[in-house]
gemmi code that builds the backbone of each chain (N, CA, C; Angstrom):
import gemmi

chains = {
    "A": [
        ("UNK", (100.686, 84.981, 150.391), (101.206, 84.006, 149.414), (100.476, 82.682, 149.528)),
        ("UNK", (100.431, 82.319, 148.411), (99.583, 80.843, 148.778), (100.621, 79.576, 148.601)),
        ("UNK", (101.645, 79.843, 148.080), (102.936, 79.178, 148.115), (102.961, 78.309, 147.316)),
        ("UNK", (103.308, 76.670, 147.436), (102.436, 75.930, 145.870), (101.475, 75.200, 146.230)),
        ("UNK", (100.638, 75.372, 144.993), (99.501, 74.908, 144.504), (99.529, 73.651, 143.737)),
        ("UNK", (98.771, 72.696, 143.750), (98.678, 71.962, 143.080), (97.421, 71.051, 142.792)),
        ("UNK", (97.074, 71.274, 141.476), (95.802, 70.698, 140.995), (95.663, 69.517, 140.034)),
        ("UNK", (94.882, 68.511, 140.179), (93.709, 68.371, 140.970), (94.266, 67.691, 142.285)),
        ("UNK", (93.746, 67.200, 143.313), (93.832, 66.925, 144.481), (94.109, 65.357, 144.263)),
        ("UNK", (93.122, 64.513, 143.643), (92.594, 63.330, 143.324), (92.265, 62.676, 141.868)),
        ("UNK", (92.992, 62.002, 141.398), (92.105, 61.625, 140.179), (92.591, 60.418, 139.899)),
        ("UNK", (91.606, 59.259, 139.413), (91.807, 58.165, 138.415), (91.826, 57.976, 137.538)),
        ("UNK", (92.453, 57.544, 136.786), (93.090, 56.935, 135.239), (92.825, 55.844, 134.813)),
        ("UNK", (92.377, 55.711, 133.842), (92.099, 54.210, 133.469), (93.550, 54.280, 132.604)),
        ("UNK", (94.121, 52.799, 132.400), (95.601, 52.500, 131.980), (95.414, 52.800, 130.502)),
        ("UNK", (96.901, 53.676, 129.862), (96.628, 54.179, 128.785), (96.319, 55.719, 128.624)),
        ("UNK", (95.484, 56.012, 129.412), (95.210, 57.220, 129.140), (96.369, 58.471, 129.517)),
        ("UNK", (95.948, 60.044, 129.045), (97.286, 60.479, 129.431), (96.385, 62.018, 130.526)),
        ("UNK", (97.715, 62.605, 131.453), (96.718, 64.046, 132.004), (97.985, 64.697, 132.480)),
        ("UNK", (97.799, 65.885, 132.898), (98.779, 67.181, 133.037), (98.607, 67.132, 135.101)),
        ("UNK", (99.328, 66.935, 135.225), (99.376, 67.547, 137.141), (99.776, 69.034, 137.000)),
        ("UNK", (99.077, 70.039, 137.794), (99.456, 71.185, 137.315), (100.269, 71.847, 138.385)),
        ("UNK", (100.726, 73.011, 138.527), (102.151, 72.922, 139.911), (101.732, 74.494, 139.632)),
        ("UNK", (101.806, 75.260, 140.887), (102.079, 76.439, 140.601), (102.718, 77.118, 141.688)),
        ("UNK", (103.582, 77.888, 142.126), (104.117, 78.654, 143.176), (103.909, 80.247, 142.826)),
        ("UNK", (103.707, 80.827, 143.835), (104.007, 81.981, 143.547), (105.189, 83.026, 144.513)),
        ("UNK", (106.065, 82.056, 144.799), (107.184, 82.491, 146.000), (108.154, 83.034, 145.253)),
        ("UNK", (108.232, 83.303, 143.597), (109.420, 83.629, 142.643), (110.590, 82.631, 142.743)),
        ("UNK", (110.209, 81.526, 142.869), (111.609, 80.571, 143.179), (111.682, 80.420, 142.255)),
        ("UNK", (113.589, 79.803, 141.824), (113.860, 79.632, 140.444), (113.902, 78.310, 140.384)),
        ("UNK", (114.372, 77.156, 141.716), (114.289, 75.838, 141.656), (113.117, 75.463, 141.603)),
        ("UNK", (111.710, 74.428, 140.528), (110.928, 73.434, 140.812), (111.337, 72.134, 140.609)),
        ("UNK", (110.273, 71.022, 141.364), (110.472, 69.754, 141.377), (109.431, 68.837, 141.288)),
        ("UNK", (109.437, 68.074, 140.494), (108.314, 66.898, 141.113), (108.929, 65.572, 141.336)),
        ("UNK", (108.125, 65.352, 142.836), (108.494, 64.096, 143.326), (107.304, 62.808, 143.207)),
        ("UNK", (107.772, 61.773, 143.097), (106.302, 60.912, 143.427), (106.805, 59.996, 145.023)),
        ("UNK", (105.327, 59.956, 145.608), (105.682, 58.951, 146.905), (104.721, 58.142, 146.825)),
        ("UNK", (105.632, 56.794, 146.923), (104.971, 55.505, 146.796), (104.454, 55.119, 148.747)),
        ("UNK", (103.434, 54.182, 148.538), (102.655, 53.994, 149.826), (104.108, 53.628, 150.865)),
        ("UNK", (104.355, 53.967, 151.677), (105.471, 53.586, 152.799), (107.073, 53.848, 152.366)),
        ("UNK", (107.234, 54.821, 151.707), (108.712, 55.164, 150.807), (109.004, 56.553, 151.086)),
        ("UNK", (109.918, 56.720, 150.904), (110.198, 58.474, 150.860), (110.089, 58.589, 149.572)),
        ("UNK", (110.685, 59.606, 149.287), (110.226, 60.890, 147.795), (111.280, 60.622, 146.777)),
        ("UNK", (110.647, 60.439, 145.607), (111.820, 59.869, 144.747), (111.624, 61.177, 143.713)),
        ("UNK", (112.781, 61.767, 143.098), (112.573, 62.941, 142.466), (112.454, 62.298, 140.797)),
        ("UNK", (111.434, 63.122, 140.423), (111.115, 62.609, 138.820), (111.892, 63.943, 138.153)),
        ("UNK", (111.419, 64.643, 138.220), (111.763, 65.966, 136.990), (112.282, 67.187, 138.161)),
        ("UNK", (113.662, 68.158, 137.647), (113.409, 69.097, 138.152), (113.549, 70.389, 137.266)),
        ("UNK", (113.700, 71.352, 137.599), (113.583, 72.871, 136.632), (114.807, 73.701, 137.379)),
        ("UNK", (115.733, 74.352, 137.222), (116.574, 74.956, 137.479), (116.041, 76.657, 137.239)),
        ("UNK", (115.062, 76.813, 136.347), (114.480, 77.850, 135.685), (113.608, 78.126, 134.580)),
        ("UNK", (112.935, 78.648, 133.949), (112.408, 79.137, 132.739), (113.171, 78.361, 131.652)),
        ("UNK", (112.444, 77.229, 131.239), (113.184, 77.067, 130.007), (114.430, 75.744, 130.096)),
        ("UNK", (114.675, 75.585, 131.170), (115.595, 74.156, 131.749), (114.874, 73.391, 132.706)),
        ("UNK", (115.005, 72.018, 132.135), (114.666, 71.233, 133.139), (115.763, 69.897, 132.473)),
        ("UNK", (115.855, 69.283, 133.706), (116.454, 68.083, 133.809), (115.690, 66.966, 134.668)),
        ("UNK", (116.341, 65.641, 133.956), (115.409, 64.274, 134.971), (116.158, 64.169, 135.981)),
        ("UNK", (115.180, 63.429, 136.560), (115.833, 63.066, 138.228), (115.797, 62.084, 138.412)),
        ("UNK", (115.439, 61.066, 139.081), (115.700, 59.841, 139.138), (114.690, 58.805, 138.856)),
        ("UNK", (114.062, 58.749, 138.471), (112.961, 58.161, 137.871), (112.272, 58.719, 136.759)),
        ("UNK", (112.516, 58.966, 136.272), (111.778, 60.323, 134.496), (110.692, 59.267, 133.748)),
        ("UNK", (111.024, 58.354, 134.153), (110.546, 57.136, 132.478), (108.642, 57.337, 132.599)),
        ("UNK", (108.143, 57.956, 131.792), (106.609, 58.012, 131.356), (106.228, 59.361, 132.052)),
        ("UNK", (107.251, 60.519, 131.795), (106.679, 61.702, 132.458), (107.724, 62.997, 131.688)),
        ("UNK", (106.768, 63.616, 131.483), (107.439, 64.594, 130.500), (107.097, 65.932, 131.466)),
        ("UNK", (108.116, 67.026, 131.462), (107.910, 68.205, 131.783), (108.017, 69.375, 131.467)),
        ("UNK", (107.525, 70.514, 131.323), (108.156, 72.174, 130.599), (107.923, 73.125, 131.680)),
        ("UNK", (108.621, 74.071, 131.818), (108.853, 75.173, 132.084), (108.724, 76.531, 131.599)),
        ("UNK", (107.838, 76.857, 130.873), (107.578, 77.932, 130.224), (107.978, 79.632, 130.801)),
        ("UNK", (107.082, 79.481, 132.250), (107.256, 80.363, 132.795), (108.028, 80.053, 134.244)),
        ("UNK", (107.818, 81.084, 135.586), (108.543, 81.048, 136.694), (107.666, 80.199, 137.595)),
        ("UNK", (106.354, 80.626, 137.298), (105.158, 79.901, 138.274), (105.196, 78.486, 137.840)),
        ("UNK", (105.110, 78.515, 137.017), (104.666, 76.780, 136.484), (105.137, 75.716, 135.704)),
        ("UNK", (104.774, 74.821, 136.401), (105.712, 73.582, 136.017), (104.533, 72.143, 136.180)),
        ("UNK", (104.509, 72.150, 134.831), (103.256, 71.248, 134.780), (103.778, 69.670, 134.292)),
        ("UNK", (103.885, 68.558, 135.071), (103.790, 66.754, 135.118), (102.923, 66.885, 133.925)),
        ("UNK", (103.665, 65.712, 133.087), (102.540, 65.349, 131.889), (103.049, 63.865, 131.810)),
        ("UNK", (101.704, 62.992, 132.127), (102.131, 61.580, 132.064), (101.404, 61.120, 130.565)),
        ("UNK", (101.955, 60.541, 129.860), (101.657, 59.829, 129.176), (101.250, 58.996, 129.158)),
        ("UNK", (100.045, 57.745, 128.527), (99.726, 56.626, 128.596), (99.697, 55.722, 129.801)),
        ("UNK", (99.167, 56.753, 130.673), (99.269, 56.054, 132.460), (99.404, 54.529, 132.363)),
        ("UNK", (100.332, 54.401, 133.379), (99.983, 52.696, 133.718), (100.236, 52.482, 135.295)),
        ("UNK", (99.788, 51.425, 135.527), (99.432, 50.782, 137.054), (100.576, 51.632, 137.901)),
        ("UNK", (101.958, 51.353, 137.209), (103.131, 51.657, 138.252), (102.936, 53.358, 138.503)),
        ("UNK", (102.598, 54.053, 137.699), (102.261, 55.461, 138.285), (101.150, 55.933, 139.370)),
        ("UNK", (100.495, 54.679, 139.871), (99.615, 55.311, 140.704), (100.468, 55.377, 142.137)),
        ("UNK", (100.582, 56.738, 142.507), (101.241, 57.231, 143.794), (100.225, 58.663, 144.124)),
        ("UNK", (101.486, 59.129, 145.053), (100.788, 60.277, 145.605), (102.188, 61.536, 144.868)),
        ("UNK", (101.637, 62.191, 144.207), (102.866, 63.722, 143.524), (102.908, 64.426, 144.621)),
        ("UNK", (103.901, 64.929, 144.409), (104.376, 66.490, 144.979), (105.221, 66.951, 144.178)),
        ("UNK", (104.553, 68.694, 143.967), (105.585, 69.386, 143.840), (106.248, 70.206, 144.773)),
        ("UNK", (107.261, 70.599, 144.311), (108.191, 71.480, 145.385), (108.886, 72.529, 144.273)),
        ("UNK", (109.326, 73.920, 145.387), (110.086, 74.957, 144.719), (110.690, 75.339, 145.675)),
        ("UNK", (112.356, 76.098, 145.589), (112.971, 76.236, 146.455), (113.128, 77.594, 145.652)),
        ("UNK", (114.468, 78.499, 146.462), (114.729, 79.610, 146.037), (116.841, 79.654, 146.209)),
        ("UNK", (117.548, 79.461, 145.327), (118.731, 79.076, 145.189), (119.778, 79.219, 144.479)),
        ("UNK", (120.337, 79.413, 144.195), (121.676, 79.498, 143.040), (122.214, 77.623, 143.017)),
        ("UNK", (122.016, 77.149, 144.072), (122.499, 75.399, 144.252), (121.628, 74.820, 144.722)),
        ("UNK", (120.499, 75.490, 145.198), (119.438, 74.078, 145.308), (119.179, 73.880, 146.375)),
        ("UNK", (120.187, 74.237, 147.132), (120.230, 73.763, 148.801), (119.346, 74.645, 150.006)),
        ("UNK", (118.886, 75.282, 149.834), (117.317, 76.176, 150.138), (116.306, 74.865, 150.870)),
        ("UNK", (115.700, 75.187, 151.815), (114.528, 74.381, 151.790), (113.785, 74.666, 151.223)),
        ("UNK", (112.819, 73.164, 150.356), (111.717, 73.092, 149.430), (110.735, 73.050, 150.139)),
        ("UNK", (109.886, 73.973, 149.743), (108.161, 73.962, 150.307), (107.989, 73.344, 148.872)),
        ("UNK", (106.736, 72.392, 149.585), (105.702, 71.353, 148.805), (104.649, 71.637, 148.524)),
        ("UNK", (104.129, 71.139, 147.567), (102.214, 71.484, 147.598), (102.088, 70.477, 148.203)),
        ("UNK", (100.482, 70.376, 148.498), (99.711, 69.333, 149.281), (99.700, 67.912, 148.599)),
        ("UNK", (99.897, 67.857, 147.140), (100.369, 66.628, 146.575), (98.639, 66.088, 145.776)),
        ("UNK", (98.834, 65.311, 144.861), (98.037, 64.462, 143.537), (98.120, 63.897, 143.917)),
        ("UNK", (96.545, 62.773, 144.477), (96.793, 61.084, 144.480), (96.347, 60.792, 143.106)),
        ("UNK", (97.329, 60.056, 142.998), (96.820, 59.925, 141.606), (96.441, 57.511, 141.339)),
        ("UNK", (95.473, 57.309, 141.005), (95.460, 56.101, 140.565), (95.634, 55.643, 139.530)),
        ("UNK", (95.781, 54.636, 139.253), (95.759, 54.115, 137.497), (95.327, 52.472, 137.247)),
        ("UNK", (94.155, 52.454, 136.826), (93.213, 51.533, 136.626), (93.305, 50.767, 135.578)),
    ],
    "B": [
        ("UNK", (127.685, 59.046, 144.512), (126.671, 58.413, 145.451), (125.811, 58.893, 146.979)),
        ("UNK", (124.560, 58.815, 146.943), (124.016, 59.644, 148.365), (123.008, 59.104, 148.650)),
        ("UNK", (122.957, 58.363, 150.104), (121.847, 57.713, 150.519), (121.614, 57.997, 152.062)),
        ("UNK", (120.685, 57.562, 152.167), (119.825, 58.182, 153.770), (119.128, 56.752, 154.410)),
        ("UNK", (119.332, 56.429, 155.034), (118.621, 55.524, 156.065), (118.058, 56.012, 157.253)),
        ("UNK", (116.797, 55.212, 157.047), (115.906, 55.584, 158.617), (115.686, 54.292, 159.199)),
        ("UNK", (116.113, 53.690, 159.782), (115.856, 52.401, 159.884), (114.708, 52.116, 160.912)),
        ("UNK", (114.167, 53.025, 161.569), (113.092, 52.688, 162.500), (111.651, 52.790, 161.727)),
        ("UNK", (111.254, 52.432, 161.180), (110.203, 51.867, 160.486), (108.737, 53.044, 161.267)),
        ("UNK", (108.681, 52.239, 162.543), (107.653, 52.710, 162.900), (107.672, 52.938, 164.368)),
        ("UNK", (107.145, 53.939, 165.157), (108.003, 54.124, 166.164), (106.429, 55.183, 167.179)),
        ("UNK", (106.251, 54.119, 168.386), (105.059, 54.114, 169.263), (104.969, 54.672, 170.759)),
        ("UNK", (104.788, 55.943, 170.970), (105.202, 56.598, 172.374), (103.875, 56.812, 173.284)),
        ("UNK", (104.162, 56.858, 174.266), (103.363, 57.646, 174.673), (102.972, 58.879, 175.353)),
        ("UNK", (102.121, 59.828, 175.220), (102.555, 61.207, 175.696), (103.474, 61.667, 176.501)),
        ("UNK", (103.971, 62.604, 176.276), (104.971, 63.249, 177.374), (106.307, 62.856, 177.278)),
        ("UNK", (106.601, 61.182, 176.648), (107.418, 60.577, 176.622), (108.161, 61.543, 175.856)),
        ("UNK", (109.723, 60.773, 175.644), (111.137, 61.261, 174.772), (111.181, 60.819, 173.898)),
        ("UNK", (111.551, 60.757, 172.675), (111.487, 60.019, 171.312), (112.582, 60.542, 170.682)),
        ("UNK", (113.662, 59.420, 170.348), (114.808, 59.922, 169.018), (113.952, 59.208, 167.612)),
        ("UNK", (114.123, 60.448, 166.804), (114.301, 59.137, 165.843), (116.038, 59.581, 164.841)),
        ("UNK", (116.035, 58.237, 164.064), (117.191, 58.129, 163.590), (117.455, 58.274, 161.639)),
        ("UNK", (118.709, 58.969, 162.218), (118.973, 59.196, 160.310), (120.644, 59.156, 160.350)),
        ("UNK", (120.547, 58.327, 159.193), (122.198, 57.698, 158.901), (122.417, 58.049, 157.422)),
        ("UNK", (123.311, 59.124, 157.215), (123.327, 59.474, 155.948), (124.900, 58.560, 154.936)),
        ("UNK", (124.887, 58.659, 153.934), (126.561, 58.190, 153.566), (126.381, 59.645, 152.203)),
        ("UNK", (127.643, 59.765, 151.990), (127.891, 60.717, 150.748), (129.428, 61.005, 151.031)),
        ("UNK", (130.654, 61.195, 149.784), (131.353, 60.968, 149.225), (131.770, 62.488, 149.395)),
        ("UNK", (130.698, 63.723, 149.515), (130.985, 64.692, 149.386), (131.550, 65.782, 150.899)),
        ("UNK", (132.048, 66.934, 150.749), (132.367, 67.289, 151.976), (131.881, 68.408, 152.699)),
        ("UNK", (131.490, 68.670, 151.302), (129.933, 70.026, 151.555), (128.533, 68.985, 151.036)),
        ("UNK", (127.894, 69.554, 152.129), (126.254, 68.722, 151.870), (125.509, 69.073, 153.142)),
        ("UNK", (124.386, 69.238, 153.065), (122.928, 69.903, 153.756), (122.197, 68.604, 154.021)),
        ("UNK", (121.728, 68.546, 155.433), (121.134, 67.827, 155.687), (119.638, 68.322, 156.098)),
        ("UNK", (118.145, 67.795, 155.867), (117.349, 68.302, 156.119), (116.294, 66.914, 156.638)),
        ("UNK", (114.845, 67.885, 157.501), (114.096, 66.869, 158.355), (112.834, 67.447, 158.016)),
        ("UNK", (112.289, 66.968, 157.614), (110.459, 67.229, 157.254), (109.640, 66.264, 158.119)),
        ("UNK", (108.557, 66.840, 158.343), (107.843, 66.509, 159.036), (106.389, 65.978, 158.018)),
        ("UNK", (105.715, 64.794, 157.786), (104.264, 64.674, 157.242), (103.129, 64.577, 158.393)),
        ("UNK", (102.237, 64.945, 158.184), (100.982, 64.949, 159.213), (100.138, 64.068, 158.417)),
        ("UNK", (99.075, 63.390, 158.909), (98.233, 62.631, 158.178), (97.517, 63.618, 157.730)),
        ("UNK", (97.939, 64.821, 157.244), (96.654, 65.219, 156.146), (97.459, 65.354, 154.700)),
        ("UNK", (98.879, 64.646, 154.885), (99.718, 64.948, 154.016), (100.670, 65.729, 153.033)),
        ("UNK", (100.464, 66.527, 153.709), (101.681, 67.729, 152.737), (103.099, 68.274, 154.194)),
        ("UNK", (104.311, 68.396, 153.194), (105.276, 68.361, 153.867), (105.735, 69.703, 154.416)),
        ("UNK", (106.068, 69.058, 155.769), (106.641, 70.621, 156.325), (107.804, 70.607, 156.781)),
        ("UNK", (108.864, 71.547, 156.171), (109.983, 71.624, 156.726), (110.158, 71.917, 157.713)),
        ("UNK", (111.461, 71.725, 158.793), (111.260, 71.456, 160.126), (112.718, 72.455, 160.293)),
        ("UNK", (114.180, 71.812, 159.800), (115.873, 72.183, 159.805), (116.379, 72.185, 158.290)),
        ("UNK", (117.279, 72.666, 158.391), (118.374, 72.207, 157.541), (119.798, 72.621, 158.267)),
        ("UNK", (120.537, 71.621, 157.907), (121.952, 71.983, 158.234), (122.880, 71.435, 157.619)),
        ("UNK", (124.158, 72.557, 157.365), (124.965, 71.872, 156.518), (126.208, 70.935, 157.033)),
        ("UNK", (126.896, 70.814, 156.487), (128.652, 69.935, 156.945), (129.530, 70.625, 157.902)),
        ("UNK", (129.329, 71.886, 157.666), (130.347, 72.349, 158.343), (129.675, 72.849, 160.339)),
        ("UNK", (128.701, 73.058, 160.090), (128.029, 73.357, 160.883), (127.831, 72.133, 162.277)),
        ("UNK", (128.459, 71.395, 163.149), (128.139, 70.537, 163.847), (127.261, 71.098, 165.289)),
        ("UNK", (127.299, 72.329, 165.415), (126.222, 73.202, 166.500), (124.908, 72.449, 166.444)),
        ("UNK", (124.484, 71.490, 167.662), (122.871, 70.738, 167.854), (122.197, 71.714, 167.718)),
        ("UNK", (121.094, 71.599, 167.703), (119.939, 72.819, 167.587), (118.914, 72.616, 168.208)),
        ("UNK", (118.233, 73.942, 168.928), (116.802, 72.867, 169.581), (116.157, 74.315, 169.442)),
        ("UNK", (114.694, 73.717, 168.890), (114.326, 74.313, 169.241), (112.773, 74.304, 169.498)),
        ("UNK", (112.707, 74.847, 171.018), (111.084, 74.575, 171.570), (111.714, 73.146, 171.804)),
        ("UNK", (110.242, 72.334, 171.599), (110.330, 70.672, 172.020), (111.265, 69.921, 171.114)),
        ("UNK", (112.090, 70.732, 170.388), (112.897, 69.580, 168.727), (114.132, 69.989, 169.134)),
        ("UNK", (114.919, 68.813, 169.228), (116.474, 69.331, 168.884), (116.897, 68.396, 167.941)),
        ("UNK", (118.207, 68.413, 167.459), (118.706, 67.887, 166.122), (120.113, 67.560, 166.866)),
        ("UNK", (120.839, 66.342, 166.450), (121.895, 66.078, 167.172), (122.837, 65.718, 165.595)),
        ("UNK", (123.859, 66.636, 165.444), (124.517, 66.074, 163.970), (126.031, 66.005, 164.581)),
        ("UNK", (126.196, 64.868, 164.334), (127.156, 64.146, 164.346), (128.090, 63.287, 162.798)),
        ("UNK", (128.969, 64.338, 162.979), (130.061, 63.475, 161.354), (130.693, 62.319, 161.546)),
        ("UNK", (131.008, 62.297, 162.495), (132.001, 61.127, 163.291), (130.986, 59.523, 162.749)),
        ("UNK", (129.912, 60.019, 162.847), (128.991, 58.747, 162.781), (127.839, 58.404, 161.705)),
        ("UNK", (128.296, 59.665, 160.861), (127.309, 60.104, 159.878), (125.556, 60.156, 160.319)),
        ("UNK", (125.266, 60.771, 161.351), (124.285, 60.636, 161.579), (123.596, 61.861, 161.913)),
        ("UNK", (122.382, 62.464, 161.938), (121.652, 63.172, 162.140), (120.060, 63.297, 162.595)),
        ("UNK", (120.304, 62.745, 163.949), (119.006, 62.048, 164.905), (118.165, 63.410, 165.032)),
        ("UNK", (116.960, 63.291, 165.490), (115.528, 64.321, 165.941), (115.193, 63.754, 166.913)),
        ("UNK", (115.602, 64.506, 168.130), (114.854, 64.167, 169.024), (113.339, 65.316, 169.695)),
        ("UNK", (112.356, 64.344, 170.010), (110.774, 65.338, 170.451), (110.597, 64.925, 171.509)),
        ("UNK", (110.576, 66.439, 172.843), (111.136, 66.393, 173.836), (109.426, 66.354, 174.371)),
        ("UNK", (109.072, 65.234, 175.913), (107.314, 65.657, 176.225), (107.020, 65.362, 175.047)),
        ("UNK", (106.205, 64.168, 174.213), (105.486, 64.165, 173.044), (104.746, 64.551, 173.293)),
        ("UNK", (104.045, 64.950, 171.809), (102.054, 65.653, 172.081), (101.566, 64.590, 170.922)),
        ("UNK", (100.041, 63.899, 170.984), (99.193, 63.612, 170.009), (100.017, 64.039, 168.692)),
        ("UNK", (100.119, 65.707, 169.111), (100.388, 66.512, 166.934), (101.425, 65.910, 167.117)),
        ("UNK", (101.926, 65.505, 167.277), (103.565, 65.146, 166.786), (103.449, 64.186, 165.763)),
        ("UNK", (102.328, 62.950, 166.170), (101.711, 62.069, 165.354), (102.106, 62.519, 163.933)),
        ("UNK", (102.753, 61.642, 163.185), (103.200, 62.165, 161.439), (104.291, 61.105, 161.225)),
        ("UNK", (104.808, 61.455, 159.730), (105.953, 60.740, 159.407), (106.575, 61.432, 159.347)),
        ("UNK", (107.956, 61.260, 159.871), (109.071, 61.861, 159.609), (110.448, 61.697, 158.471)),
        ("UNK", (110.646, 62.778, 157.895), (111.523, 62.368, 156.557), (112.665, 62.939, 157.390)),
        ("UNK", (114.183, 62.129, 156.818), (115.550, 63.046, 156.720), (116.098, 63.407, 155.010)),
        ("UNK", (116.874, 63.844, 154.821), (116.691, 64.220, 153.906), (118.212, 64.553, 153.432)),
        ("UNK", (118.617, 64.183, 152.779), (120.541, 64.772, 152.120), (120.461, 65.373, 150.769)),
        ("UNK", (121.180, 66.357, 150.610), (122.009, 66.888, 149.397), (123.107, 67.473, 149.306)),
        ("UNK", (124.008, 66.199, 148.775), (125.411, 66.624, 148.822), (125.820, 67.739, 147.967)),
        ("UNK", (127.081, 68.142, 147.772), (127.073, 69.468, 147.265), (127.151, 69.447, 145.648)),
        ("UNK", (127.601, 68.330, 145.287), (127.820, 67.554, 143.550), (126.778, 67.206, 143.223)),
        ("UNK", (125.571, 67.098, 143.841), (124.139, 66.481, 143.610), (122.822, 67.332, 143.234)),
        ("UNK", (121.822, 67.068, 142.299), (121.121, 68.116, 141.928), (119.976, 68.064, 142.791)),
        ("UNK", (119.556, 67.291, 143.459), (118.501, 66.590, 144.446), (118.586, 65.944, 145.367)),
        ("UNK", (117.620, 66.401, 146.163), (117.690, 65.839, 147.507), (117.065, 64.288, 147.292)),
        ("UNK", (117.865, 63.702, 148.389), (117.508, 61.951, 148.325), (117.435, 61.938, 149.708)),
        ("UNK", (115.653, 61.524, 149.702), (115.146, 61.316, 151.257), (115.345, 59.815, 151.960)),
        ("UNK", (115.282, 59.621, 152.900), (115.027, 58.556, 153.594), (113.927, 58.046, 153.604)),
        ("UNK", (113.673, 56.924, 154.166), (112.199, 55.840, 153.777), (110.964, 56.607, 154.830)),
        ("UNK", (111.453, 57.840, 156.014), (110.492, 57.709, 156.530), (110.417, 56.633, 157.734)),
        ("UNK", (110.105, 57.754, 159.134), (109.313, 57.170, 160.349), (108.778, 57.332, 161.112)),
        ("UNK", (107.281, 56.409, 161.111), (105.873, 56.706, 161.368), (105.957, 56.911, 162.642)),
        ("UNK", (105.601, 58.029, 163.328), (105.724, 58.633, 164.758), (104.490, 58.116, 165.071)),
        ("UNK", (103.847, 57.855, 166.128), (102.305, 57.606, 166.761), (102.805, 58.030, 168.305)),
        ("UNK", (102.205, 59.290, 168.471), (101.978, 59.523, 170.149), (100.874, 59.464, 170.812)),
        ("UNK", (100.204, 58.057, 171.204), (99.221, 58.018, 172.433), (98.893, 58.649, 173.453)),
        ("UNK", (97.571, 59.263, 173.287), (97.309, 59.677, 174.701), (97.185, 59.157, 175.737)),
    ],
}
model = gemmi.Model(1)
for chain_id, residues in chains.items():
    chain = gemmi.Chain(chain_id)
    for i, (resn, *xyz) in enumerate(residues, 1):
        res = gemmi.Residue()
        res.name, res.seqid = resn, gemmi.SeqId(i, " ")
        for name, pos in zip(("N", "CA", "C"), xyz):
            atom = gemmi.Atom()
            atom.name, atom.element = name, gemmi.Element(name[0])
            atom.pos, atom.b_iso = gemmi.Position(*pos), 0.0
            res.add_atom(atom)
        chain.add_residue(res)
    model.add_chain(chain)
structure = gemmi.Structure()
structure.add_model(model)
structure.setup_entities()
C-alpha cells in the first residue's frame, strides 16, 4: 500500500492565481481530510469527506473548495491564492463509521503565495 | 466546544535523559478519543496512541508511555532514555464524541542532544 499520496510536494503561487492539491489513498477509507499547518501551530482542519459524494467544512473553509467523486480522491482547489494560504497541507484518511480511527497523513504541500 | 493545550513550547534534553511532555485537553463531552502524533523534521505525521474516555489504563510501550488522567484532564507522553530520533514535534490531539474533527494542540518541539 502506498497509503496517501499527495501531489505536488512544493509549489509557488503568485497571488491570484488558482491550483488543485491532489490527495490520494488507497487504504479504502471512507473518512478524508485536509488540514493546513501554519509555521509553529498545530493542524487546523479545512475540508472533510465522510464519503463519495459528501463533504463538509471544517474550520477554516474560506478560499478552498473540495469534491469527492470517488473513494481514492479528494482533491484541495484553492482559488485566487493569496498570501494567507501559504502553509504546509496535509491530507489525511481514516477508516470509520465516527471518525475516531487514527488518520494516516500524506507527507504534505508546501505551498507559497507570492 | 474542544480544545487542547500544549503549553511547553519547546522542550531540550539530553540523551538518555526522561522527558514528559504535556497535554491538557477541555471538552463538554463524555465519550472522546484522545490521540499523540509524532512529526520528524522530514515532516509527515505519524501516529503514535489513541485512547478513549473510558479507558484510564497508562500504556507503555517500548520507550513511550501515556499517562491519562480525567481527574485533571490531562494526557502527558512520557520518552523513557531519549535517543537523537526522538528529535520531532509532538502533537496531542482530541475528538470528542459530538465533534466531526480532530482539534490538535500547538505542538512540542522535542530536541534530544547527543
Amino acid at each position: 500500500n502506498a497509503g496517501v499520496t499527495q501531489t505536488p510536494k512544493f509549489r509557488i503561487l503568485k497571488i491570484g492565481q488558482s491550483m488543485t492539491l491532489q490527495c490520494t489513498q488507497d487504504m479504502n477509507h471512507n473518512y478524508m481530510y485536509w488540514y493546513r499547518q501554519d509555521p509553529g501551530m498545530g493542524l487546523k482542519l479545512i475540508y472533510y469527506s465522510v464519503g463519495a459524494g459528501i463533504t463538509d467544512k471544517g474550520e477554516v473553509p474560506n478560499g478552498y473548495n473540495v469534491s469527492r467523486s470517488t473513494t481514492e480522491d479528494f482533491p484541495l482547489r484553492l482559488e485566487l491564492a493569496a498570501p494567507s494560504q501559504t502553509s504546509v497541507y496535509f491530507c489525511a484518511s481514516s477508516y470509520s463509521t465516527s471518525g475516531v480511527n487514527e488518520q494516516f497523513f500524506g507527507p504534505g504541500t508546501r505551498l507559497t503565495v507570492l | 466546544a474542544q480544545k487542547v493545550t500544549q503549553a511547553q513550547t519547546e522542550i531540550s534534553v539530553v540523551e538518555k535523559e526522561d522527558v514528559t511532555l504535556d497535554c491538557v485537553y477541555e471538552t463538554r463531552d463524555t465519550t472522546y478519543y484522545l490521540f499523540w502524533y509524532k512529526q520528524p523534521p522530514s515532516g509527515e505525521l505519524v501516529f503514535l496512541i489513541r485512547r478513549n474516555s473510558f479507558d484510564e489504563q497508562n500504556e507503555i510501550s517500548g520507550r513511550y508511555s501515556w499517562n491519562f488522567q480525567k481527574s485533571t484532564s490531562s494526557f502527558n507522553f512520557t520518552i523513557t532514555a531519549s535517543q537523537v530520533v526522538d528529535s520531532a514535534v509532538y502533537f496531542c490531539a482530541l475528538k470528542s464524541g459530538s465533534a466531526r474533527q480532530l482539534t490538535f494542540g500547538s505542538g512540542t518541539q522535542l530536541t534530544v542532544l547527543p
